[in-house]
DOBA-747038 format. One record per residue (C-alpha): residue number from 1; x, y, z. Coordinates in Angstrom, 2 decimals, always signed. Last residue first. Layout:
% residues N
- NUM/X/Y/Z
...
% end
This chain:
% residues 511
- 511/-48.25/-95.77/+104.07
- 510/-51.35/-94.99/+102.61
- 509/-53.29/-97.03/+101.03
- 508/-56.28/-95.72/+99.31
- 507/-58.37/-96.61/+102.35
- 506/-56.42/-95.16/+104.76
- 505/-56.36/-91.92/+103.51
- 504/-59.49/-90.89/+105.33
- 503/-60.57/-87.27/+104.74
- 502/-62.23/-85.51/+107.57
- 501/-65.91/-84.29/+107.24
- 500/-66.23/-80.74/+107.74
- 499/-66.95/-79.74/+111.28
- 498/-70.20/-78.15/+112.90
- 497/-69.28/-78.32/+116.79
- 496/-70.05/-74.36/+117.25
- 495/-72.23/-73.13/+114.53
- 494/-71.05/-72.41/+111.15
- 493/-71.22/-68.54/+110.20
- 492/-68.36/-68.13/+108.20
- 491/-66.68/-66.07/+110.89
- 490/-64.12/-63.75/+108.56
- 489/-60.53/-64.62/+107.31
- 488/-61.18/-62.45/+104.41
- 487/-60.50/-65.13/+101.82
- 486/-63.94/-65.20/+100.50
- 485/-63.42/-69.20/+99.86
- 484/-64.36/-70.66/+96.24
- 483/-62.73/-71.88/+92.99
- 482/-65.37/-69.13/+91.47
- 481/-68.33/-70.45/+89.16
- 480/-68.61/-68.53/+86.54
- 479/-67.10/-70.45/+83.92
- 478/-67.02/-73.77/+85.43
- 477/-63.13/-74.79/+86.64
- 476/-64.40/-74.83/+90.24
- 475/-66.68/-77.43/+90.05
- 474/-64.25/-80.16/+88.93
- 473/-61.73/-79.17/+91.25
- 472/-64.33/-79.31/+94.29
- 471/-65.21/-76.30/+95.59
- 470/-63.47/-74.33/+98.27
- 469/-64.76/-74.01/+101.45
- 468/-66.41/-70.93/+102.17
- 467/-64.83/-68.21/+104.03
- 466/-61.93/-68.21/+106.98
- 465/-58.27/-69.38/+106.34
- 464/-56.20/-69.54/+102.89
- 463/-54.86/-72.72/+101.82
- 462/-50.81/-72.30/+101.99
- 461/-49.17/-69.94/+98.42
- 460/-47.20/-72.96/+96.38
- 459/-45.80/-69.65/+94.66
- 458/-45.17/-66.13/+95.96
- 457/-45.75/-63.73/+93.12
- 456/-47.34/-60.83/+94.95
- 455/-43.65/-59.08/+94.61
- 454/-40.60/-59.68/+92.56
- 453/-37.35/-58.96/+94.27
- 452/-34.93/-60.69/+91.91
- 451/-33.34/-62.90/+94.36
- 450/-36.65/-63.55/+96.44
- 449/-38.41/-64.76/+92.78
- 448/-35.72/-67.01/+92.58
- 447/-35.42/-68.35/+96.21
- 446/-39.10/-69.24/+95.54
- 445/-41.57/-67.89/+98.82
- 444/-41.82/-71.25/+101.26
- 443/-44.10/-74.20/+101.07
- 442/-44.52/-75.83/+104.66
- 441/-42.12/-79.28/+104.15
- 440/-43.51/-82.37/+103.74
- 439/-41.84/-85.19/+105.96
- 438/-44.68/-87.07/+107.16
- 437/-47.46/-86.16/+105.48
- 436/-50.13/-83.17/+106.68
- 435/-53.02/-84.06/+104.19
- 434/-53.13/-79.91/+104.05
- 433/-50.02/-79.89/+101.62
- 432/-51.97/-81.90/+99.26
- 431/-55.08/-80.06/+99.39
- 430/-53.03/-76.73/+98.57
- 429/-51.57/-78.51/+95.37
- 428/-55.12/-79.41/+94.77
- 427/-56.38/-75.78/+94.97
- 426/-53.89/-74.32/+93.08
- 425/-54.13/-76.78/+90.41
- 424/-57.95/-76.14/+90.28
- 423/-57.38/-72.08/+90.02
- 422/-54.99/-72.78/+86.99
- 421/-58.28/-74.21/+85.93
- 420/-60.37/-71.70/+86.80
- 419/-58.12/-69.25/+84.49
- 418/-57.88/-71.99/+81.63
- 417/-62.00/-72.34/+81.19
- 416/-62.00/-68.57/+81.27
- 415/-59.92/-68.09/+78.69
- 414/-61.54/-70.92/+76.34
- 413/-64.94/-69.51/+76.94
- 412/-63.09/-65.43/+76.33
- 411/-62.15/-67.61/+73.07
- 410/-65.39/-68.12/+71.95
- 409/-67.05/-71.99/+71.54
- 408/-68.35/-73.97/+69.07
- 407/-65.86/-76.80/+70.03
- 406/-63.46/-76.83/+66.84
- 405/-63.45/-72.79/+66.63
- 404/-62.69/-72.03/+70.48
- 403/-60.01/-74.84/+70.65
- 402/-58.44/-72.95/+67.08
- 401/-58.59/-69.63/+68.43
- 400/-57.19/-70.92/+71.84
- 399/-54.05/-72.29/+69.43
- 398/-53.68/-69.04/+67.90
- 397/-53.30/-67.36/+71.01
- 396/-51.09/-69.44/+72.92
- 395/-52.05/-72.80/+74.63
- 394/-48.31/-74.07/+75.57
- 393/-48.94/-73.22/+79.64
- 392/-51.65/-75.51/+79.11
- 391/-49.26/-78.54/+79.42
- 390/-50.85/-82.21/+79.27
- 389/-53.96/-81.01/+78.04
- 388/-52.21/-78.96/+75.42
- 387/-50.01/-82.28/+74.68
- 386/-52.68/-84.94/+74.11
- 385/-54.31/-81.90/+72.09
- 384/-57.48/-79.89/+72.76
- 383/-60.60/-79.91/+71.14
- 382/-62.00/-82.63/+73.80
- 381/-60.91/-80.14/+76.83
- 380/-63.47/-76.90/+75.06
- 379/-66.25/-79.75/+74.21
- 378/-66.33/-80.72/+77.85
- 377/-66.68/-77.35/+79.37
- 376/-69.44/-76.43/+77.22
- 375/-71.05/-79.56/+78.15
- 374/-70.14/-78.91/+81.88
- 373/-71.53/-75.25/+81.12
- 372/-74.54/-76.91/+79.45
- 371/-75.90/-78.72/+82.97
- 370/-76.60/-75.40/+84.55
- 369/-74.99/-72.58/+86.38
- 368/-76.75/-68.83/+86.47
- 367/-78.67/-69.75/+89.56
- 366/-75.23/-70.90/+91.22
- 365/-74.09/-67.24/+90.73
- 364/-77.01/-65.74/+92.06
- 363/-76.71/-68.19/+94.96
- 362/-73.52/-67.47/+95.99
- 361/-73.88/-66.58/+99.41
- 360/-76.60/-69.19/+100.21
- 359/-73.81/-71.50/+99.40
- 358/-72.13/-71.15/+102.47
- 357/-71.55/-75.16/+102.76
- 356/-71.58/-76.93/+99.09
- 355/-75.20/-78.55/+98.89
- 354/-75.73/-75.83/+96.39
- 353/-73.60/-76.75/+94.25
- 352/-74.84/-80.28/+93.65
- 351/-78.17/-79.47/+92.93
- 350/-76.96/-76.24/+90.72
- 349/-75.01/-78.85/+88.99
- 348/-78.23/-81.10/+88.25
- 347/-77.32/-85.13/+89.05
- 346/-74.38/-87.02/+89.96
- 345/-73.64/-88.50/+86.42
- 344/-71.96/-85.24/+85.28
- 343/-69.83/-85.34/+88.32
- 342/-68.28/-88.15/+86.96
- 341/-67.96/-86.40/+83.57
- 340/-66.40/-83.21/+85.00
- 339/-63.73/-85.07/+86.79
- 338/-62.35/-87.41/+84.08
- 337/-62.11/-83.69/+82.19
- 336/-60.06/-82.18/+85.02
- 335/-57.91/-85.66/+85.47
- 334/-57.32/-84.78/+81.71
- 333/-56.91/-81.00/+82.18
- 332/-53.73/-82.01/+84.29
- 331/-53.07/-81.59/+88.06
- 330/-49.37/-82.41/+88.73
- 329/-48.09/-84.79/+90.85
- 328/-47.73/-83.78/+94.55
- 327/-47.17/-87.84/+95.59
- 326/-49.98/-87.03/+98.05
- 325/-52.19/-85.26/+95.72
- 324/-51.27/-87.48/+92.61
- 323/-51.55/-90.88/+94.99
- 322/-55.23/-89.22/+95.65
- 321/-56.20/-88.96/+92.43
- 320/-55.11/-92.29/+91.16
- 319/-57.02/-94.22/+94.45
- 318/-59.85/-91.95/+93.74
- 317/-60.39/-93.53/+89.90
- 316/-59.47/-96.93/+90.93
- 315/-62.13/-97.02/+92.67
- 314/-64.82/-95.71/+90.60
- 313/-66.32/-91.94/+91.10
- 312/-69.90/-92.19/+90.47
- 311/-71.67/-93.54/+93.50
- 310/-68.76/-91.95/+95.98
- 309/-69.69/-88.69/+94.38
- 308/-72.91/-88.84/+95.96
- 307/-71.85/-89.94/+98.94
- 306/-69.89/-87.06/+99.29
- 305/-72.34/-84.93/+98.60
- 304/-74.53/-86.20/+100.82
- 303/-71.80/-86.08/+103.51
- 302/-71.33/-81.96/+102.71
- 301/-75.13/-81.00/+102.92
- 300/-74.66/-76.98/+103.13
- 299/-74.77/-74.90/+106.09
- 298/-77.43/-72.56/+104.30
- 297/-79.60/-73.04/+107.77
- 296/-82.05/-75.32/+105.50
- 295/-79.44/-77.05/+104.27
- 294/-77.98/-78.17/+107.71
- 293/-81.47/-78.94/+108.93
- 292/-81.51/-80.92/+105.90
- 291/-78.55/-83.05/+107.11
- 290/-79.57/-83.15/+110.27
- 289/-82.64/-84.86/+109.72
- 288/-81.66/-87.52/+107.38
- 287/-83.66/-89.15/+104.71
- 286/-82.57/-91.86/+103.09
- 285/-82.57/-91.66/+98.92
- 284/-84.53/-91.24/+95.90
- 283/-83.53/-89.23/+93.19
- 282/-82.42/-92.75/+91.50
- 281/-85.66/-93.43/+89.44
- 280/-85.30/-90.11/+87.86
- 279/-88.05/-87.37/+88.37
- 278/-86.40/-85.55/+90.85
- 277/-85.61/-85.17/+94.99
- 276/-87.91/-87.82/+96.68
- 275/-87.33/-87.96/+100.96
- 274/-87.43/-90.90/+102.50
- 273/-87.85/-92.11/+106.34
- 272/-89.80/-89.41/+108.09
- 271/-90.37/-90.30/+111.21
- 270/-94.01/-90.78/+113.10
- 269/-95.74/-88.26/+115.28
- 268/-98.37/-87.28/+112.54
- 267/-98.08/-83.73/+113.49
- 266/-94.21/-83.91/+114.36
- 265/-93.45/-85.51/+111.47
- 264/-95.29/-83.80/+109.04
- 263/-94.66/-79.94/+109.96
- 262/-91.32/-79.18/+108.66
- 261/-91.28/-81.25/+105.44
- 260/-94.66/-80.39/+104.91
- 259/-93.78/-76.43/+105.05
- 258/-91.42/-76.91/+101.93
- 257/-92.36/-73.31/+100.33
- 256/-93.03/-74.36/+96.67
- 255/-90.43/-74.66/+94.43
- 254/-90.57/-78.48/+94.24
- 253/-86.95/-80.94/+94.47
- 252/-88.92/-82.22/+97.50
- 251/-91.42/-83.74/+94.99
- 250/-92.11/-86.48/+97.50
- 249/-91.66/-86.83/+101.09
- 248/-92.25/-90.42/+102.57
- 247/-93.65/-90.61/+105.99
- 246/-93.62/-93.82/+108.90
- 245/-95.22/-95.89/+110.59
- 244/-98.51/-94.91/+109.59
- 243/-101.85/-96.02/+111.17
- 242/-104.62/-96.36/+108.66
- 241/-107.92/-93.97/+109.43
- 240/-106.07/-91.89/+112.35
- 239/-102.92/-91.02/+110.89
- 238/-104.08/-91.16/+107.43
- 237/-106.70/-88.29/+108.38
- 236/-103.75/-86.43/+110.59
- 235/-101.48/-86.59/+107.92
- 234/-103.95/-84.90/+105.17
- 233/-105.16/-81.90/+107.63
- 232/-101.67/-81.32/+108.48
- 231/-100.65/-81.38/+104.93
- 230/-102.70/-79.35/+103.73
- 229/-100.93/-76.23/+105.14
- 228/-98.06/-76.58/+102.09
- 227/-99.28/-78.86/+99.46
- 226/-95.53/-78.79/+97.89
- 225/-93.96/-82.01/+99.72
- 224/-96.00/-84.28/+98.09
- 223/-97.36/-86.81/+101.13
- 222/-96.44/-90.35/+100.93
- 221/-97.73/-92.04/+104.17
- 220/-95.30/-95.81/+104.28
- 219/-96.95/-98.58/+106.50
- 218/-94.03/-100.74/+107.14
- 217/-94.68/-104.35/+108.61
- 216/-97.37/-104.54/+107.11
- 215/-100.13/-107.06/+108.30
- 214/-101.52/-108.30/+104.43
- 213/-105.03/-108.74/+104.99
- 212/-105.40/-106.00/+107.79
- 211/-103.55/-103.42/+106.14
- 210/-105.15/-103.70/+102.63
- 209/-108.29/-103.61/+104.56
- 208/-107.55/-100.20/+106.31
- 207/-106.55/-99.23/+102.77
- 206/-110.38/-99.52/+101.39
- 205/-111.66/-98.41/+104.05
- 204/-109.79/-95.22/+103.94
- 203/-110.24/-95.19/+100.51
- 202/-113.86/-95.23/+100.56
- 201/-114.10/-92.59/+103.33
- 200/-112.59/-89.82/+101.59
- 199/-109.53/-88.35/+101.80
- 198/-109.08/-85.64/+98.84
- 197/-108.37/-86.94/+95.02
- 196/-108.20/-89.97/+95.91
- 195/-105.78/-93.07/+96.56
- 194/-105.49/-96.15/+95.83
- 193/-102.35/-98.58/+96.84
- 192/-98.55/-99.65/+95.60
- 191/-97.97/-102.29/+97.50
- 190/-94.12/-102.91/+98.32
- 189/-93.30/-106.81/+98.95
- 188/-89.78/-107.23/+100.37
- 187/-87.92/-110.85/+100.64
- 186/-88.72/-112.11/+97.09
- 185/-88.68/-115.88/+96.66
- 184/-90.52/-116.43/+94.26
- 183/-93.24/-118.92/+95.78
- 182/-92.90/-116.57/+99.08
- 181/-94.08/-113.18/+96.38
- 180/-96.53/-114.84/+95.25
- 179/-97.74/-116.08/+98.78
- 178/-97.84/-112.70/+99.59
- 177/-99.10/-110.75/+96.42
- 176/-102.37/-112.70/+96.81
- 175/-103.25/-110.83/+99.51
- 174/-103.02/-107.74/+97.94
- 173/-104.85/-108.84/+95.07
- 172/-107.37/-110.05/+97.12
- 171/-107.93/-106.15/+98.61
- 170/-107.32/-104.68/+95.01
- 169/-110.77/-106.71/+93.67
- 168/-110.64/-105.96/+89.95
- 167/-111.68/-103.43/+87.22
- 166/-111.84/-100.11/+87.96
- 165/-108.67/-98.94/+85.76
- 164/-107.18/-102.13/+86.81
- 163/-105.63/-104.92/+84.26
- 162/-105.54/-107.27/+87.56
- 161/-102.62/-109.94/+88.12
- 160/-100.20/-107.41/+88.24
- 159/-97.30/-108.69/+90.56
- 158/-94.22/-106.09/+89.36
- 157/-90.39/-107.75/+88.60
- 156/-87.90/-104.77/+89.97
- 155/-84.91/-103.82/+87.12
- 154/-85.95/-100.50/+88.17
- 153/-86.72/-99.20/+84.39
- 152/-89.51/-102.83/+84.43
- 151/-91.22/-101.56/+87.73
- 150/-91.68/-98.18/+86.44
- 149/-93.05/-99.29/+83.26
- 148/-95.37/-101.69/+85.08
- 147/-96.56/-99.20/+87.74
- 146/-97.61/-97.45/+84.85
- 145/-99.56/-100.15/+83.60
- 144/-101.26/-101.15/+86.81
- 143/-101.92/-96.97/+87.27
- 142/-103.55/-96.99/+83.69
- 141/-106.65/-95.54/+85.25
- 140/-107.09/-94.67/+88.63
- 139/-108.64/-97.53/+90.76
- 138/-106.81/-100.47/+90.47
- 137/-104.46/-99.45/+92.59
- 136/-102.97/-102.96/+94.21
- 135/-100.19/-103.29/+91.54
- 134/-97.87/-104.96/+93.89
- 133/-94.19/-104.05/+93.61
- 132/-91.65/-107.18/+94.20
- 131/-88.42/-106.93/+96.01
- 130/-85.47/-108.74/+96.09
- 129/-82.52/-107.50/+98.31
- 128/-79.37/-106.09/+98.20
- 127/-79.54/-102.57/+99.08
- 126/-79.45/-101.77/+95.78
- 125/-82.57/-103.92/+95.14
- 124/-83.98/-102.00/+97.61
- 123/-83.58/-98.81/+96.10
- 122/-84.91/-99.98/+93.41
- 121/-87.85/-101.01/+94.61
- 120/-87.93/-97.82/+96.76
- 119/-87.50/-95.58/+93.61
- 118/-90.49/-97.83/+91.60
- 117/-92.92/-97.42/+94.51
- 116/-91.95/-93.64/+94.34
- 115/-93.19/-93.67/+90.72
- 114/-96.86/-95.19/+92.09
- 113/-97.36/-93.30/+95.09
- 112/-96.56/-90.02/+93.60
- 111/-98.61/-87.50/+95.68
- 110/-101.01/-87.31/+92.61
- 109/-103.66/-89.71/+94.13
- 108/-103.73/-89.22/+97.93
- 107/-101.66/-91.12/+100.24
- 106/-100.65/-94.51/+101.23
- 105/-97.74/-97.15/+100.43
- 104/-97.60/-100.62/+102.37
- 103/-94.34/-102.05/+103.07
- 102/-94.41/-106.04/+103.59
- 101/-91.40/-107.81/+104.62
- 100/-91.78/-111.03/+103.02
- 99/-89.51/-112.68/+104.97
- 98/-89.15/-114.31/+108.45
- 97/-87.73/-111.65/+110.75
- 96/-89.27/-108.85/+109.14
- 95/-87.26/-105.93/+108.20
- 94/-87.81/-102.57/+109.96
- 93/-87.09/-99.58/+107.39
- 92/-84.16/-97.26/+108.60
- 91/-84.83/-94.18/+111.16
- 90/-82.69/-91.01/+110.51
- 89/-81.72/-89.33/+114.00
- 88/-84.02/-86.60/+115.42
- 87/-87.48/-86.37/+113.88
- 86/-87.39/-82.87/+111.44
- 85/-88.75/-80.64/+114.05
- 84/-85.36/-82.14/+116.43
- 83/-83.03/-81.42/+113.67
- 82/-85.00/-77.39/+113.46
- 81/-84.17/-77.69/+117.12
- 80/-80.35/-78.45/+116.78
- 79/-80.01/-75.77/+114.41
- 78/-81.78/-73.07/+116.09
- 77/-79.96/-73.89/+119.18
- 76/-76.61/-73.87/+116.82
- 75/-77.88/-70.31/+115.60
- 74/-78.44/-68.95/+118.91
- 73/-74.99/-70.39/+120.18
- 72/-73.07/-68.65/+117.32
- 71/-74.83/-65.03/+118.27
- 70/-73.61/-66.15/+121.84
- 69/-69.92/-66.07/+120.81
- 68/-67.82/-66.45/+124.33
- 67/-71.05/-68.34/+126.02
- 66/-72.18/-67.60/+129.00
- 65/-75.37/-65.81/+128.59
- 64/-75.99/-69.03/+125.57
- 63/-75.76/-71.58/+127.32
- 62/-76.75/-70.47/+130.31
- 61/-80.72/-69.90/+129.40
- 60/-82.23/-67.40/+127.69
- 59/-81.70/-68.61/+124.14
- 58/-82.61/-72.36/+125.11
- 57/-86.01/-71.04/+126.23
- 56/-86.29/-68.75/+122.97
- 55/-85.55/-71.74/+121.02
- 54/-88.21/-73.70/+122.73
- 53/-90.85/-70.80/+122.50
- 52/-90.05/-70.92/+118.95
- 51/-90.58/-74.58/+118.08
- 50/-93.72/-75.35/+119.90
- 49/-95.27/-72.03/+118.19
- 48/-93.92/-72.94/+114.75
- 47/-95.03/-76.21/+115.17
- 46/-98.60/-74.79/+115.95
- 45/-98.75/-72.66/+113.14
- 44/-98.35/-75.21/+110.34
- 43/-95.21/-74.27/+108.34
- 42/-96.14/-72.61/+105.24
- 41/-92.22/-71.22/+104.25
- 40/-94.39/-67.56/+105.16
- 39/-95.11/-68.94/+108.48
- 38/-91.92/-70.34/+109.30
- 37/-90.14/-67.15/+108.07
- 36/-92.22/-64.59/+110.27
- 35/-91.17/-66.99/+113.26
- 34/-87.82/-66.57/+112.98
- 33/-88.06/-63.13/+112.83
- 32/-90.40/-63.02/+115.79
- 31/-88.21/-65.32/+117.55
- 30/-84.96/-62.95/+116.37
- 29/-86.62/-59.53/+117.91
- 28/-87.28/-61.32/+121.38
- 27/-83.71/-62.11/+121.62
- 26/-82.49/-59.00/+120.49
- 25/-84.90/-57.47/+122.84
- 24/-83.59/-59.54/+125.70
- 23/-79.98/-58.57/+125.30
- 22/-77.42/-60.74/+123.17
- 21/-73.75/-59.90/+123.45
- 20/-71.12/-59.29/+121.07
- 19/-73.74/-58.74/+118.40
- 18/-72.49/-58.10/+114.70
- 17/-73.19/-62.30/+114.30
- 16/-76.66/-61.30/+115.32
- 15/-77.91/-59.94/+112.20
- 14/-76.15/-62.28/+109.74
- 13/-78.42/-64.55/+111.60
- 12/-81.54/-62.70/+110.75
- 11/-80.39/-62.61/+106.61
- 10/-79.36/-66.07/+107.24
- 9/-83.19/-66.93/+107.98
- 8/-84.85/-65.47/+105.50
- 7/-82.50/-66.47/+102.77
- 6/-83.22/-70.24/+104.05
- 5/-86.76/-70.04/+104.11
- 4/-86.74/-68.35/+100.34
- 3/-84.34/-71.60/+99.17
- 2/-86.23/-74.20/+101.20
- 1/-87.59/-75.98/+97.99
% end
């Protein structure tokens, strides 16, 4: 959604980074650059006001005249106040101290009330607890019955006591829902309300009383993400006719211009708590300010992505791969191939890539990435022997002819494929020596190759410094998709403070 906002803005940072020291017009020239991009991503015009005369403030001030890189220091204030735009820290749901806790969905029809009601319930249920979804629309038709089928793919039991589609009183059955849900025993009740086309005065009423029967302790605004300018207009009705705790973005995985997601919160004054990335019940997840502020700058979203791959990647699984990079066992195409099909189940590829920090810069290549390289990927390992896997280096020519043949592929697929992964085994060689054991030695040039005099063929090679990050093994054997890092040694553009995530080996036992 914030792919053209992002371009803008890097192209105006890689501006300054040139700079050694930033005058008034370069200051002056930046705002207005910055503020061009807010208005074109469809940012509401006074946030973008508030927002730039703070960051030209903060830009004139000390912290940045003193500074030894102030072209850095712009881009961490711009950072920090884009975080501040978005609400801060991440606020969690408030639970009631004697259950039900009752959240309370609102919006207009189409924002995706009713499938988000199904992502939250299962969400919940995640999070341990036992929710029930309230079929209180009983206004559009088949909403009760959709709400159903979402209800019954979360695993989350719905409270329908009304067929709908203008039939029913949704105000009793809201009421209802309570003691229902304290005969069954379910600790969270999430009604899933009316909504309109536009905000009208019906619904407003309407939802007011929802509130006052049931006394939420969440009232949840879902706004779609994609209605740009709207929004303001939309918040500030719900703001005023309901009383929101708290906002919900939906279709954030949209190409529009994402000027909801900057303008909400500090319109309606109230946090946003979840953010809706897809269609499936599980692209649903916490939202954090920071972390999309990070996007947004093309800084990546590094502890999303590890989270993600903490979902799919068992135990067991990262225990074996990290005794092979500690123990400096060798990387074989079937850790490669247990590697593609966990990151299978964490969603799109060109989602995942571009959360990978410095993405921006590779975002033609990412574009040309989808879901049927893994598959192509997949089908290449699966034609290979127990042994080939085992030992590329044996793959000669008639044996890639015979790969190619039995997976559909062509042999510059199967070339490829075994150049990124030779890349891979680089890489997690590298990773090992960067875990800084005890007792392992810096890799030196082989006495062999010394003796004979060969050149450029220095093995066990240390990580190179500067550029992106490389990607993950699994990422990096795609066709087309580089193993990563420019290699120049050159200012990557991160602000001052911004740190990858550090790997903790204590978990997988390390002595």
């Amino acid at each position: 959604m914030f792919d053209s906002l992002t371009e803008r803005l890097s192209g105006i940072f890689t501006q300054l980074r040139g700079k050694g020291r930033l005058s008034e017009a370069d200051i002056d020239a930046t705002a207005r650059e910055i503020r061009l991009a807010l208005l074109e991503a469809d940012v509401a015009l006074p946030v973008v006001k508030e927002f730039i005369a703070r960051v030209k403030e903060r830009a004139r001030g000390a912290e940045v005249s003193q500074a030894l890189n102030p072209a850095q220091q712009v881009i961490k204030i711009v950072h920090e106040e884009l975080v501040g735009v978005l609400g801060g820290e991440e606020r969690r749901l408030s639970f009631a101290k004697q259950p039900p806790t009752v959240i309370m969905l609102a919006g207009l029809q189409g924002a995706g009330k009713t499938t988000l009601a199904g992502k939250l319930g299962r969400w919940l249920r995640e999070q341990g607890h036992t929710p029930l979804l309230v079929a209180a629309d009983l206004q559009r038709p088949n909403a009760v019955n959709q709400l159903q089928i979402v209800g019954e793919r979360a695993g989350v039991e719905v409270y329908a006591p009304q067929p709908g589609n203008g039939v029913g009183d949704p105000i009793q059955v809201a009421a209802d829902s309570i003691d229902h849900a304290k005969r069954v025993q379910r600790d969270v009740v999430v009604i899933d309300t009316a909504g309109r086309l536009g905000v009208d005065a019906e619904m407003m009423a309407q939802a007011a009383s929802i509130r006052d029967v049931t006394s939420p302790d969440e009232v949840l605004f879902v706004i779609d993400a994609m209605i740009g300018q709207d929004a303001v207009a939309t918040a500030e009705a719900f703001r005023d006719g309901v009383g929101i705790t708290g906002v919900v973005l939906s279709k954030l995985d949209g190409d529009a211009r994402g000027g909801a997601a900057l303008s909400v919160r500090q319109v309606t004054g109230q946090p946003i708590m979840f953010a809706s990335t897809g269609e499936k019940l599980e692209d649903f997840d916490v939202f954090y300010p920071e972390r999309m502020a990070s996007r947004i700058l093309g800084m990546g979203d590094v502890l999303t992505l590890i989270e993600q791959a903490e979902k799919v990647f068992e135990a067991d699984q990262q225990e074996r791969m990290t005794a092979k990079l500690v123990g400096g066992e060798q990387f074989t195409l079937d850790d490669f191939l247990e590697q593609l099909i966990a990151i299978r189940r964490m969603g799109p590829i060109g989602n995942l890539l571009s959360m990978m920090p410095g993405a921006g810069q590779l975002k033609d290549q990412i574009a040309d990435i989808d879901d049927k390289h893994l598959d192509r990927v997949t089908a290449i390992i699966r034609s290979m022997t127990p042994a080939e896997r085992g030992t590329p280096k044996i793959i000669n020519g008639s044996r890639r002819v015979r790969i190619a043949t039995g997976s559909g592929t062509t042999v510059t697929d199967v070339n490829q494929l075994l150049e990124r992964f030779t890349e891979a085994q680089k890489m997690m060689k590298q990773m090992g020596g960067m875990m800084g054991l005890p007792g392992r030695r810096k890799a030196t040039k082989s006495p062999k190759n010394k003796r004979k005099g060969k050149k450029g063929k220095q093995q066990n090679r240390q990580p190179r410094s500067g550029g992106m990050p490389a990607l993950p093994p699994g990422l990096g054997g795609l066709p087309g998709a580089g193993a990563g890092g420019s290699g120049d040694g050159k200012d990557n553009g991160l602000p001052p403070g911004f740190q990858m995530p550090k790997i903790d080996l204590s978990k997988f036992g390390k002595k």
